[in-house]
C-alpha positions in Angstrom: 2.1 -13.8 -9.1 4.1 -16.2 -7.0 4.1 -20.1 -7.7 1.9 -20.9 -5.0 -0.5 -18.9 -6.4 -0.4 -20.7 -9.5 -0.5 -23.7 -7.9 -3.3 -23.1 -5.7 -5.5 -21.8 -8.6 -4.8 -24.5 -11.4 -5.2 -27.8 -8.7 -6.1 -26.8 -5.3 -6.6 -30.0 -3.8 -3.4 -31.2 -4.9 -1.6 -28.0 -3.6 -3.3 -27.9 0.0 -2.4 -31.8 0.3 1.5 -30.8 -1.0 1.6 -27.9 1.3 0.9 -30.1 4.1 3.5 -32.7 3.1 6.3 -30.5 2.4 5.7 -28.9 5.9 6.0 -32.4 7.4 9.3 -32.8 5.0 10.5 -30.0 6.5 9.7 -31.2 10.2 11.2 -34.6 9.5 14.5 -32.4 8.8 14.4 -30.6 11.9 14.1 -33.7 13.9 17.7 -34.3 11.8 19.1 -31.5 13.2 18.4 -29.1 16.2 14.7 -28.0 15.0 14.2 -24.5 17.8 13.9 -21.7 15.9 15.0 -18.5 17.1 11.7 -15.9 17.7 13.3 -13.3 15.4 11.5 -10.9 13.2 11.8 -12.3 9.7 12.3 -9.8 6.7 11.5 -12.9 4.3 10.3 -16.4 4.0 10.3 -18.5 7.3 10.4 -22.6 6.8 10.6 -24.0 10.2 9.8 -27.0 12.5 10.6 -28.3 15.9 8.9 -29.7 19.0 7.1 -26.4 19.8 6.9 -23.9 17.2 6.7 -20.2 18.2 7.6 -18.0 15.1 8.4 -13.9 15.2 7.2 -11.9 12.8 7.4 -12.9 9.3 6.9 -10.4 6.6 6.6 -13.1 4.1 5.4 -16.9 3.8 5.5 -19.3 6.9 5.9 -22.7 6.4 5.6 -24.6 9.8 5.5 -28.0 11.6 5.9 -29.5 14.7 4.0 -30.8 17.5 2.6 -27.6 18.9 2.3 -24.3 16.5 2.0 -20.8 18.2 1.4 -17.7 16.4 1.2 -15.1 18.2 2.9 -12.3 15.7 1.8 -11.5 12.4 2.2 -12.9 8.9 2.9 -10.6 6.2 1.6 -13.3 3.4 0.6 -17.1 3.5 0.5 -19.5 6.5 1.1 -23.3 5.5 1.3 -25.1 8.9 1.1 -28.7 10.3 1.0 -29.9 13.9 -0.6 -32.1 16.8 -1.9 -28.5 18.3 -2.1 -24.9 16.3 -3.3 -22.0 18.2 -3.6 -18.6 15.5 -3.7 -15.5 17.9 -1.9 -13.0 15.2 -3.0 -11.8 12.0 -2.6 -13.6 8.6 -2.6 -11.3 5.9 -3.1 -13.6 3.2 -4.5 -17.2 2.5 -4.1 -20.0 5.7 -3.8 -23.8 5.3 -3.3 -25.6 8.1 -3.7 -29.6 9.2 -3.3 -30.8 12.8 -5.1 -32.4 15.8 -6.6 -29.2 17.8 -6.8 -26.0 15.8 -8.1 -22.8 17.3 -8.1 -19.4 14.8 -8.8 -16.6 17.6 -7.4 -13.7 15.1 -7.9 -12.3 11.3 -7.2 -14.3 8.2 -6.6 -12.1 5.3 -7.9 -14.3 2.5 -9.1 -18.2 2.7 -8.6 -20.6 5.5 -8.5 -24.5 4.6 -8.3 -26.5 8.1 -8.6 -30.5 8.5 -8.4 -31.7 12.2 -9.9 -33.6 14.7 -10.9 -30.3 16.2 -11.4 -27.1 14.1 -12.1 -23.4 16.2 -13.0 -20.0 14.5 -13.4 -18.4 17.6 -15.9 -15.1 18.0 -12.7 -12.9 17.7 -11.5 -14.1 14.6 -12.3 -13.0 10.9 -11.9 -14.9 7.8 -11.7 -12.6 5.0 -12.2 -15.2 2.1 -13.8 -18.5 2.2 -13.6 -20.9 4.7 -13.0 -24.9 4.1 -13.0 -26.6 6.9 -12.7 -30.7 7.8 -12.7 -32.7 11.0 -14.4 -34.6 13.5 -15.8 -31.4 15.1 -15.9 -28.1 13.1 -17.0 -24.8 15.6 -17.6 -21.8 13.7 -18.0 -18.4 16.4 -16.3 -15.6 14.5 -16.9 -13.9 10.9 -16.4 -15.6 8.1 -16.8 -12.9 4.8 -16.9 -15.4 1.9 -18.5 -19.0 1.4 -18.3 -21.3 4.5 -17.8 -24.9 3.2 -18.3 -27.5 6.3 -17.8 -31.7 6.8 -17.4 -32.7 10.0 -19.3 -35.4 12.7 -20.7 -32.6 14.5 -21.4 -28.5 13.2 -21.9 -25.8 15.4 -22.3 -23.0 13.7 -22.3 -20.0 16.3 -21.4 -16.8 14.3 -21.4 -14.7 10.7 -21.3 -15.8 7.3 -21.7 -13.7 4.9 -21.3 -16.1 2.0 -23.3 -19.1 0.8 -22.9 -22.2 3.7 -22.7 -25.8 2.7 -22.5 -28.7 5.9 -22.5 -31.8 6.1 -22.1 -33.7 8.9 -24.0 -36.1 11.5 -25.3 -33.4 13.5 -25.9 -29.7 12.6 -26.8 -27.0 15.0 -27.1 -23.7 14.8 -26.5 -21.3 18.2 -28.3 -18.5 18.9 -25.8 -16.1 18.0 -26.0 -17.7 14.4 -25.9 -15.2 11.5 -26.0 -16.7 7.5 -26.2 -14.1 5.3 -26.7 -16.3 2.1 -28.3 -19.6 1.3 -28.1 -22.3 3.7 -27.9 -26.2 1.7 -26.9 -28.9 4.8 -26.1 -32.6 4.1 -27.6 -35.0 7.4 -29.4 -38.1 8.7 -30.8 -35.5 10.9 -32.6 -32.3 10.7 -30.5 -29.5 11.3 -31.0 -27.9 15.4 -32.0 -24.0 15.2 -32.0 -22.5 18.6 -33.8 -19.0 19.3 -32.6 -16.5 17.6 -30.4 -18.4 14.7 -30.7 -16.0 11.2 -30.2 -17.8 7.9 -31.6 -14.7 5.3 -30.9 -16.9 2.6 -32.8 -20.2 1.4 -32.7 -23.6 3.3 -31.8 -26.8 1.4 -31.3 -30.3 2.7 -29.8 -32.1 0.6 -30.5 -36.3 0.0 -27.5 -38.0 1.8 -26.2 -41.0 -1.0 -28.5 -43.7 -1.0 -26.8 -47.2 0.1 -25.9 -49.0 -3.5 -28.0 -51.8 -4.6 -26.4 -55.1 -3.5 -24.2 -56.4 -5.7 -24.2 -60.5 -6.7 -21.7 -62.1 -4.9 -18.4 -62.8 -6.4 -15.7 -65.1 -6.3 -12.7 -64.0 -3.7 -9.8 -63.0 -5.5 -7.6 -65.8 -5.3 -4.7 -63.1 -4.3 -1.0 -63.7 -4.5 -1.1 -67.4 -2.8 1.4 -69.8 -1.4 3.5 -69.8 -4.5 3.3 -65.9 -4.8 4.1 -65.4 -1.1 6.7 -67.5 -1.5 8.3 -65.9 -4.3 7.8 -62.5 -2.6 9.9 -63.7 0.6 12.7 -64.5 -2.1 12.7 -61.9 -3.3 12.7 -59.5 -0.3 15.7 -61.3 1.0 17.3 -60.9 -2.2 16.9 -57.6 -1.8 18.6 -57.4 1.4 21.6 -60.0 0.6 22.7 -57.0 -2.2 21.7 -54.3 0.1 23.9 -55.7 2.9 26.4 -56.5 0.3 27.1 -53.4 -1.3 26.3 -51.1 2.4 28.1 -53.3 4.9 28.5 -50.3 7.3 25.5 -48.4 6.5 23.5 -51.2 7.0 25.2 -52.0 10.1 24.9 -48.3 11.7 21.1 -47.3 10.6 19.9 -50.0 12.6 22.0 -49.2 15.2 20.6 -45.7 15.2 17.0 -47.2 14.9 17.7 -48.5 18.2 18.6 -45.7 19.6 15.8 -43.8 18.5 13.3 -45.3 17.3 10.8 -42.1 17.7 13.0 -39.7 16.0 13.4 -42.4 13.3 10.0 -43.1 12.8 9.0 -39.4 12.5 11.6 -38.5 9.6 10.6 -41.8 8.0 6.5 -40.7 7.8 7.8 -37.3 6.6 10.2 -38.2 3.9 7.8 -40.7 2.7 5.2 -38.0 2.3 7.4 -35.4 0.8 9.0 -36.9 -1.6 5.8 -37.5 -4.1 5.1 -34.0 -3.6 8.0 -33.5 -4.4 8.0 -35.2 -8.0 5.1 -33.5 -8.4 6.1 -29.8 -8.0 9.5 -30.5 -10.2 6.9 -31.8 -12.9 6.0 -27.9 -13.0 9.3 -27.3 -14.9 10.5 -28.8 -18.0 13.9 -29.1 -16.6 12.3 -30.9 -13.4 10.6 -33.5 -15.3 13.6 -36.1 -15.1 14.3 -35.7 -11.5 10.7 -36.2 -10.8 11.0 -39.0 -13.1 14.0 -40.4 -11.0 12.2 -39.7 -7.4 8.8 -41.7 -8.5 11.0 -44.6 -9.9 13.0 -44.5 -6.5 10.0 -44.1 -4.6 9.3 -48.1 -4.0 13.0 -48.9 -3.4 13.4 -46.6 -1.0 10.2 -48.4 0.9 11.7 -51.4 0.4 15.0 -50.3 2.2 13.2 -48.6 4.6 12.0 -52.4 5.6 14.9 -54.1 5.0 16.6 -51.5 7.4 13.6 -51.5 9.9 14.1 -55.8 10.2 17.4 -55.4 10.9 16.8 -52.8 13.9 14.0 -55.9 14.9 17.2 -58.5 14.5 19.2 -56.0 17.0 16.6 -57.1 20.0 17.3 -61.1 19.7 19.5 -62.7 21.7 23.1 -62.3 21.6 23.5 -66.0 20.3 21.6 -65.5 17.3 22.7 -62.3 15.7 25.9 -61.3 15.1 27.6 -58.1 17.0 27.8 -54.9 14.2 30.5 -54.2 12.7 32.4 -57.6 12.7 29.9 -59.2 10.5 29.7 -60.9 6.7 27.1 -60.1 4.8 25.8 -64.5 4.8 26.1 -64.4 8.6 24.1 -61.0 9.1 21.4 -63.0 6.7 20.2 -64.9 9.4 19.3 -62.9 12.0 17.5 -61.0 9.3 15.8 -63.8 8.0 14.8 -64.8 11.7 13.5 -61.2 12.6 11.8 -61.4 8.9 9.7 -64.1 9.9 8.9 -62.5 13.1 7.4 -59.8 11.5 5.6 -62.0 8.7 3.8 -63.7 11.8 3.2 -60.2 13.1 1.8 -58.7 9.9 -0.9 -61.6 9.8 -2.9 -60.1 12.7 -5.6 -57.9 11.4 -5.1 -54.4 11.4 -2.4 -54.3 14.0 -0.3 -56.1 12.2 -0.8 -54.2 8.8 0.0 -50.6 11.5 3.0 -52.6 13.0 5.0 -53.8 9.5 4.3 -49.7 8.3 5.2 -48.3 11.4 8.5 -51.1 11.4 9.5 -49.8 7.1 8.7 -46.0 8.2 10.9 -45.8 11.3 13.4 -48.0 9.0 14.1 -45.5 6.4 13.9 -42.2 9.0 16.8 -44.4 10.3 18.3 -44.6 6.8 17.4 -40.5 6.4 19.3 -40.1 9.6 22.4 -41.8 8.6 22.8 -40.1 5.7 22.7 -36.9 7.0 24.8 -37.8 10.0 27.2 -39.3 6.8 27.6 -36.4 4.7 28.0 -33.9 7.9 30.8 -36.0 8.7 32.6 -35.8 5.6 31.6 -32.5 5.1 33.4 -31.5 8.9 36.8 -34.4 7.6 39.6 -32.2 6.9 40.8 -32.4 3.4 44.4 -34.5 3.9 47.9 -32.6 2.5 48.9 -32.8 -0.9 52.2 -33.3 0.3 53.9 -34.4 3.2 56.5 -31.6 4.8 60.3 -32.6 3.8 62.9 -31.9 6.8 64.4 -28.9 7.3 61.7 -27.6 4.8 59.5 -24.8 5.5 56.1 -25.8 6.3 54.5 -22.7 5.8 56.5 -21.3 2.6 56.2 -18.0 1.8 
């Protein structure tokens, strides 16, 4: 029995969520590096990502992400995928998880399908050999499903086979006229569930109560949150932070910026998939005894690395002032490279008061900030992985360089 089958049967939850991480860790090193893979038949494990995704056969597990996924050859075991747009057209021979914007399943799924989307498809041709869990703002259900069909969506349309028990929930339930449910049919909705002509449910049909509304609470004192003193304090501390950080990396934290400017997209897109991999990953070296500590060590890191990925994400902000208030990268010290901080710093603090966009705008500023960080350090350690290793020893004249 292979780990993710472990996994899947001692936490399920936890291991769909991780799946779905890791595949966007993976992505967010793609975007690092070149990220087109090669449509070649696979005799093993595939782990892959790009801008469009279009695997060969696999005759083992795929693991997946990009902005568009295409399957159109087989899978000889498990699917984990992750994209704005997955189209299935080719067999999965074993379980399929899958998280995206549009996703279409138009072929056969060996053993369980969990999908969360905006838009979730099992069209009429496809087959679901296990259960089906599916999530999203419209779930559409036209194929054969063989096990239990679990539902929650804004709108169900359920327009094919299930030979398993059916549990929806959702705004609005309908049933097509090509509907066939084998089992026992229990349905969660303000509104009674639409049946057109010709709909079959053999088994019984339960609504269940939606959750009452919560009796109204007395009203309480507003927490008096951090204050002037605490915000204060927390400022100081940030820029603290960045003196030592700009201190100790003078050219790092001259040249992640840099690159933030460049590319802000690619930045930002290594910087939301780092920071969702790397609980996942403390969580899957927890599995091992001799994990334990490095999981330790990556939940520990986990806030600092946030907090660089800020620090780093300010000073690409400080790179758009004018000329006359920052300082050119490069030639600067670390008090004089403090101000422009400190001036994009309270940019951002003015920023991060408007609701909601300014909450989006300071996460979207810390994730791009450490994809930037991510970047460099790759683009680092390839350079002094490609710097040739100097001579021990200098050649003497009239010596042999190459001795025998």
């Amino acid at each position: 029995m292979t780990l993710s089958k472990v996994l899947s049967r001692a936490c399920p939850r936890l291991f769909e969520a991780a799946v779905f991480a890791l595949a966007l860790g993976l992505a967010g090193s793609a975007l690092a590096g070149s990220g087109n893979p090669a449509p070649a038949p696979s005799s093993g494990n595939v782990y892959t990502a790009g801008g469009q995704v279009r695997p060969g056969p696999v005759t083992g597990d795929l693991m997946a992400a990009g902005g568009r996924i295409v399957i159109d050859q087989p899978v000889g075991g498990d699917a984990a995928l992750a994209a704005g747009a997955v189209d299935l057209r080719a067999r999965i021979a074993e379980d399929l998880r899958v998280v995206g914007g549009a996703i279409s399943i138009e072929d056969q799924v060996g053993g369980d399908l969990f999908a969360a989307g905006a838009d979730v498809a099992v069209r009429p041709n496809a087959v679901v050999g296990g259960a089906a869990d599916l999530s999203g703002a419209s779930v559409t259900v036209q194929g054969r499903v063989e096990g239990a069909l679990r539902a929650r969506a804004q709108k169900i349309l359920i327009d094919g086979e299930v030979r398993g028990p059916a549990r929806l929930a959702g705004e609005r339930i309908e049933l097509g006229p090509r509907a066939r449910l084998m089992g026992p049919l229990s349905y969660s909705s303000p509104a009674e569930i639409v049946r057109a002509e010709g709909a079959v449910v053999s088994g019984a049909v339960t609504r269940e109560a939606t959750a009452a509304s919560p009796p109204a609470r007395p009203p309480r004192q507003a927490s008096p949150g951090l204050g002037v003193s605490g915000a204060v304090f927390m400022a100081l501390a940030v820029f603290a932070f960045a003196a030592l950080f700009l201190w100790l990396l003078p050219r790092f934290t001259a040249a992640a910026p840099e690159r933030l400017r460049r590319s802000p997209w690619a930045c930002l897109g290594v910087g939301l998939a780092t920071t969702l991999a790397l609980p996942l990953l403390a969580v899957l070296m927890f599995v091992t005894v001799l994990g334990i500590p490095l999981g330790m060590v990556l939940l520990m890191a986990y806030p600092v690395l946030l907090l660089a990925g800020f620090v780093l994400g300010v000073l690409g902000l400080a790179r758009l002032l004018p000329a006359g208030l920052r300082q050119r990268a490069g030639a600067a010290r670390t008090a004089s490279r403090l101000v422009p901080f400190a001036l994009a710093g309270v940019v951002v603090l003015l920023l991060g008061l408007v609701p909601v966009a300014g909450g989006l705008f300071v996460g979207l500023l810390s994730l791009a900030g450490l994809g930037a960080g991510v970047l460099q350090v790759r683009a680092h350690r390839a350079g002094e992985a490609t710097r040739p290793l100097p001579s021990a020893e200098p050649p003497l004249p009239g010596r042999d360089v190459f001795p025998a």
